[in-house]
C-alpha positions as CSV (number, residue, x, y, z in Angstrom):
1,X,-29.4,104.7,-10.3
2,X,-26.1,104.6,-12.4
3,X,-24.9,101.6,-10.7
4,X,-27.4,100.1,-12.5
5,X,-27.2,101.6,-15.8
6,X,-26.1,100.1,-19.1
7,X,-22.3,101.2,-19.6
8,X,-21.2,100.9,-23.0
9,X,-18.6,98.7,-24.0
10,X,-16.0,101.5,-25.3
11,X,-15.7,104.7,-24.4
12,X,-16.8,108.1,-25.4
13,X,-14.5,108.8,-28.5
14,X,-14.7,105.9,-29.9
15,X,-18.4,105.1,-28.9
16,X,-18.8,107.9,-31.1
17,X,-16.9,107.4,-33.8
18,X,-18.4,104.4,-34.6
19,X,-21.8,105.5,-34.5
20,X,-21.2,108.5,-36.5
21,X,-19.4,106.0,-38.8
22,X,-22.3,103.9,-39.1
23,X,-24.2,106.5,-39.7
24,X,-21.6,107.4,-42.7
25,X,-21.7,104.2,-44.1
26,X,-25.7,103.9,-44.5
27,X,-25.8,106.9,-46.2
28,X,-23.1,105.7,-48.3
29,X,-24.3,102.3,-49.4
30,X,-28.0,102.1,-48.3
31,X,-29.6,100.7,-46.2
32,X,-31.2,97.8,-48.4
33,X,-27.1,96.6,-47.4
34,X,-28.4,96.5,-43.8
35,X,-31.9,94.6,-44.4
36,X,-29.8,91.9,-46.1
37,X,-29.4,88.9,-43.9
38,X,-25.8,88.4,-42.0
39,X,-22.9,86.7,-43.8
40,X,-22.5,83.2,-41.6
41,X,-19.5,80.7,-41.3
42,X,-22.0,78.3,-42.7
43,X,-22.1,76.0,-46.5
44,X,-25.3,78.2,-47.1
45,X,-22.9,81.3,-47.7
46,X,-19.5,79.4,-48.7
47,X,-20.6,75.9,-50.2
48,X,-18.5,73.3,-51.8
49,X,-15.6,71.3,-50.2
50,X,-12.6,73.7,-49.1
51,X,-9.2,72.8,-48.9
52,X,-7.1,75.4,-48.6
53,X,-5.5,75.7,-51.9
54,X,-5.2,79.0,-54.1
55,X,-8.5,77.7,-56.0
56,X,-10.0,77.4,-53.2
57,X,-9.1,80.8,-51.5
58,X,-9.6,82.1,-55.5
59,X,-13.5,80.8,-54.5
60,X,-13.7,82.6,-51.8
61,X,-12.4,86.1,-53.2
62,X,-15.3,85.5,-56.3
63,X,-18.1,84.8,-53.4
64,X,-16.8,87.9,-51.3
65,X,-17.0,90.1,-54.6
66,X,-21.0,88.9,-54.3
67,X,-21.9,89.9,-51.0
68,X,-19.6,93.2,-51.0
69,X,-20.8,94.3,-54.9
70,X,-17.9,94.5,-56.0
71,X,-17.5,93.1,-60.0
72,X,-14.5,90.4,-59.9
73,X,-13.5,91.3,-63.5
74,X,-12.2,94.8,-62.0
75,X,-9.7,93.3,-59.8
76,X,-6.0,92.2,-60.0
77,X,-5.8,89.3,-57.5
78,X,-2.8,88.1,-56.4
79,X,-1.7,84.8,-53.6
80,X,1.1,85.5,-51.7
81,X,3.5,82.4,-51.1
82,X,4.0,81.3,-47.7
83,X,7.0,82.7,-45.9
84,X,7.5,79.5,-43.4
85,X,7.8,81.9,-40.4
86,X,4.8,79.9,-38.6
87,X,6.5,76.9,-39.7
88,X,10.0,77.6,-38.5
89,X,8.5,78.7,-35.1
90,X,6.7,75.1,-34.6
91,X,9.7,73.5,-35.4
92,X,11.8,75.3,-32.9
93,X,9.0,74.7,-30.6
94,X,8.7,78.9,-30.1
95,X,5.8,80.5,-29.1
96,X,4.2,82.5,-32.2
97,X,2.8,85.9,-32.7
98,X,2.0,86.7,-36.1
99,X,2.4,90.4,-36.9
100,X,3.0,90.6,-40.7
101,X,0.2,91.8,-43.2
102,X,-2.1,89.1,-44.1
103,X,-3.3,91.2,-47.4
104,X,-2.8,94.7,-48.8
105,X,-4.7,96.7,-51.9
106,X,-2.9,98.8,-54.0
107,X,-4.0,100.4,-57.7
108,X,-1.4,99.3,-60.5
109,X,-2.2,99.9,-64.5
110,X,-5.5,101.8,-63.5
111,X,-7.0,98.6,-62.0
112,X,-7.4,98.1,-58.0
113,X,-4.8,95.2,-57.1
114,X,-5.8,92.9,-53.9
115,X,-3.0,90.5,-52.4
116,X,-3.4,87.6,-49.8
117,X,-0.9,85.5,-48.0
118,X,-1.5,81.9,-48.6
119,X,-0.9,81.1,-45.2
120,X,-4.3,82.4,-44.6
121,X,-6.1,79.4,-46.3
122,X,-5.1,77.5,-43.1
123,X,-7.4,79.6,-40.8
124,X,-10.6,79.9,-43.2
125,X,-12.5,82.7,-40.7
126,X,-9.2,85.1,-40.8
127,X,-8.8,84.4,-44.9
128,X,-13.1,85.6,-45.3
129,X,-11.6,88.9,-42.6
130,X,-9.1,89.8,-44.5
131,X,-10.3,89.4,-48.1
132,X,-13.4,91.1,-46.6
133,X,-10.9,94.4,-45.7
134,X,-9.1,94.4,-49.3
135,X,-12.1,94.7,-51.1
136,X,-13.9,97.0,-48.4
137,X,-10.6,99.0,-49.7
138,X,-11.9,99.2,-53.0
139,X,-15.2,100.3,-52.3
140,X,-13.8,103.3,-50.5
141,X,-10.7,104.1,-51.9
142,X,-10.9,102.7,-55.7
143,X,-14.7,104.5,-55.9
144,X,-13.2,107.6,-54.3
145,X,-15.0,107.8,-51.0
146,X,-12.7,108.3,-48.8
147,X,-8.5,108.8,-49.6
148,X,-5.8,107.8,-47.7
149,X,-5.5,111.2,-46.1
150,X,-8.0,110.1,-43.7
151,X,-6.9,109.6,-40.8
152,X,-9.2,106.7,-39.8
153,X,-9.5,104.9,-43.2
154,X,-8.0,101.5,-42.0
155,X,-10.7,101.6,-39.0
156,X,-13.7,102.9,-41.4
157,X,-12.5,99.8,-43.9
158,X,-13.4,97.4,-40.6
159,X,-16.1,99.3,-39.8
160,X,-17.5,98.9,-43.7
161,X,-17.5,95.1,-43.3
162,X,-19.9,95.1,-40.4
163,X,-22.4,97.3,-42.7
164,X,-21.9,94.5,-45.1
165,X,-23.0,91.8,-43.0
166,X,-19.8,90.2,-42.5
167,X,-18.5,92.0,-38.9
168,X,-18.8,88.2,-37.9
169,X,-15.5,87.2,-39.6
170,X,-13.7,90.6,-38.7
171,X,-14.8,90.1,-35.0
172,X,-13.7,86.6,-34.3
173,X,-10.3,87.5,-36.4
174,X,-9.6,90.6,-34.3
175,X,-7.8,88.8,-31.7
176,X,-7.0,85.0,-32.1
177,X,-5.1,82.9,-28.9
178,X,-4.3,79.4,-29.1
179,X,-2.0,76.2,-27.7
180,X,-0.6,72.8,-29.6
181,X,1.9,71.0,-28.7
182,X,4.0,73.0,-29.5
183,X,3.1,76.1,-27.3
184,X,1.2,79.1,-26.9
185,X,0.1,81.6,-30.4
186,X,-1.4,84.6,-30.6
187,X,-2.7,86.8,-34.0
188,X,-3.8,90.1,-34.4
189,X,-6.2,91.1,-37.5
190,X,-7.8,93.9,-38.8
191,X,-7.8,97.5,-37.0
192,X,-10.8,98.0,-34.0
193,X,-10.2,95.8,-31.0
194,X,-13.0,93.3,-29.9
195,X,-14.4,95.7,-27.7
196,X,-15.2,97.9,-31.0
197,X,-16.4,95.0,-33.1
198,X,-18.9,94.5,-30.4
199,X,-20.5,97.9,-30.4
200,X,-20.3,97.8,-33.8
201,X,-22.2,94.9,-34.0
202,X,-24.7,95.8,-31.5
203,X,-25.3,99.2,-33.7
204,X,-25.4,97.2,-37.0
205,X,-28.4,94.8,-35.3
206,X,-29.8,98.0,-33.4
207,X,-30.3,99.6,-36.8
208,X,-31.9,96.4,-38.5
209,X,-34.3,96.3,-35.0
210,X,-32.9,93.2,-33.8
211,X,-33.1,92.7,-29.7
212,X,-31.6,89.6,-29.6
213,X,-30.0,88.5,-32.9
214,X,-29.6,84.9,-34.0
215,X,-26.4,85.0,-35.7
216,X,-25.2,86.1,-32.3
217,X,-24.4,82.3,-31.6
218,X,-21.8,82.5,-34.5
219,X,-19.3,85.1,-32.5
220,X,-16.0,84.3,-30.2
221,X,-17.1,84.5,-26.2
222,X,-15.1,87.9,-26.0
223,X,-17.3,89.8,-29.2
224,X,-20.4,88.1,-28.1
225,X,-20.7,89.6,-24.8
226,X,-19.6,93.2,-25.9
227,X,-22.4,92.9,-28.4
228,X,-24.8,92.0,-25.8
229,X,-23.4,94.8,-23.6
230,X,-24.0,97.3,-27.0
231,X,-27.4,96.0,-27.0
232,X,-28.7,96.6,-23.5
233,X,-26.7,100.1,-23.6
234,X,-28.6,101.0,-26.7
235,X,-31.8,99.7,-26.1
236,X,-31.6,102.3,-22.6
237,X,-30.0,105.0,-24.9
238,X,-31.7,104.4,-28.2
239,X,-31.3,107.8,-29.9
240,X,-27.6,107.7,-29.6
241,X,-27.9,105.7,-33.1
C-alpha cells in the first residue's frame, strides 16, 4: 500500500513546521485573512499602467499596505539606487547570480523603516515578493509578535505572506532561472525553497476547503506541482492540518 500513498512534498521537520506555523499564524491574524480571495498577478489586484519607476514601485508598496493591513502613514519607505552589478555582468557577457538583499526593514526614530532595491521594478513578481516580506516584517516584529531571537523569523515572515493571500508572488520568486543573449541567470528570493512554498500553499487552500484551487494556474511549473502534491497528501492525511 505505501507505494501508493501520497508522500509529502517536504519532509518531516519541516512538514511540521509549517503546519504548526500555519496554525500560528491563523490564530494570530484570523482567519477572516484566509476566507479573503488570493492576491493574483492580475490589473484587478494591481491596476493602472506600470513602468517601473520609483512611483510606480511607491504604488505598489501603498496597494501592499491594503492587502497586508498595514497603515502606509506608519512607514519610512525608502528606493534603493541601482548598483549596476546586473548591468556590468551583461556587458561582460557573464553569467549572473544575484545574491544581494533585494529589501530589508529596520525601526529608526520609533517608526518601522522598509527599503527596496530599484532594480527590482524590472522583475514586477519579485518587487510584490519582496515588499510583501518587508512589511510581513512589520506585522511581526514592529507589532511585537515575534523578535529577532527567533530562530525561524525570516522563514515565519515567508510563511506570513502565504496566510495573506499572496504565497503566489513569494513562490514564483523563490527560485528564478533564465537565458538572453547574453547567457544563463539565476536569483534566489525570500527564505523556504519551492518545495516549502508548495506545502504551504496546499495547507493555505486545505484550510480555506479548496480541492483544486483556481489561482493554481497562476504558479511557476515547479510550485505548482508541489502544491498539487500537498493537496493529494493532505486530502489522504487531513487531520495533519
Amino acid at each position: 500500500m505505501g507505494l501508493f500513498s501520497a508522500k509529502c512534498p517536504v519532509g518531516p521537520e519541516e512538514r511540521v513546521w509549517i503546519e504548526e506555523s500555519m496554525a500560528w499564524l491563523t490564530a494570530e491574524f484570523g482567519r477572516e485573512v484566509l476566507e479573503r480571495a488570493p492576491v493574483l498577478p492580475t490589473a484587478e489586484f494591481f491596476p493602472g499602467p506600470y513602468e517601473g519607476s520609483e512611483q510606480d514601485v511607491r504604488r505598489v508598496i501603498i496597494r501592499l499596505c491594503g492587502y497586508l493591513e498595514v497603515a502606509p502613514e506608519r512607514l519610512t519607505v525608502e528606493i534603493e539606487p541601482d548598483d549596476g552589478e546586473r548591468g556590468m555582468a551583461d556587458g561582460l557577457g557573464l553569467a549572473y547570480e544575484s545574491r544581494s538583499a533585494a529589501g530589508h526593514y529596520r525601526r529608526e526614530n520609533g517608526r518601522p523603516v522598509i527599503a527596496v532595491a530599484q532594480r527590482q521594478a524590472a522583475r514586477p513578481v519579485a518587487l510584490v515578493a519582496t515588499i510583501a516580506h518587508e512589511l510581513g516584517h512589520v506585522r511581526l516584529l514592529d507589532e511585537q509578535r515575534i523578535t529577532t531571537d527567533r530562530r525561524d523569523h525570516e522563514p515565519l515572515t515567508d510563511l506570513l505572506t502565504v496566510h495573506f493571500g499572496l504565497g503566489i508572488f513569494t513562490a514564483n520568486s523563490a527560485f528564478d532561472f533564465s537565458q538572453d543573449h547574453h547567457g544563463w541567470s539565476y536569483s534566489r528570493l525570500g527564505y523556504l525553497t519551492e518545495r516549502m512554498f508548495g506545502y504551504a500553499l496546499a495547507c493555505y487552500a486545505h484550510l480555506r476547503g479548496e480541492t483544486e484551487p483556481a489561482w493554481a494556474r497562476h504558479l511557476a511549473t515547479n510550485p505548482r506541482a508541489y502544491l498539487k502534491q500537498g493537496l493529494r497528501y493532505l486530502d489522504r492525511n487531513p487531520s495533519s492540518v
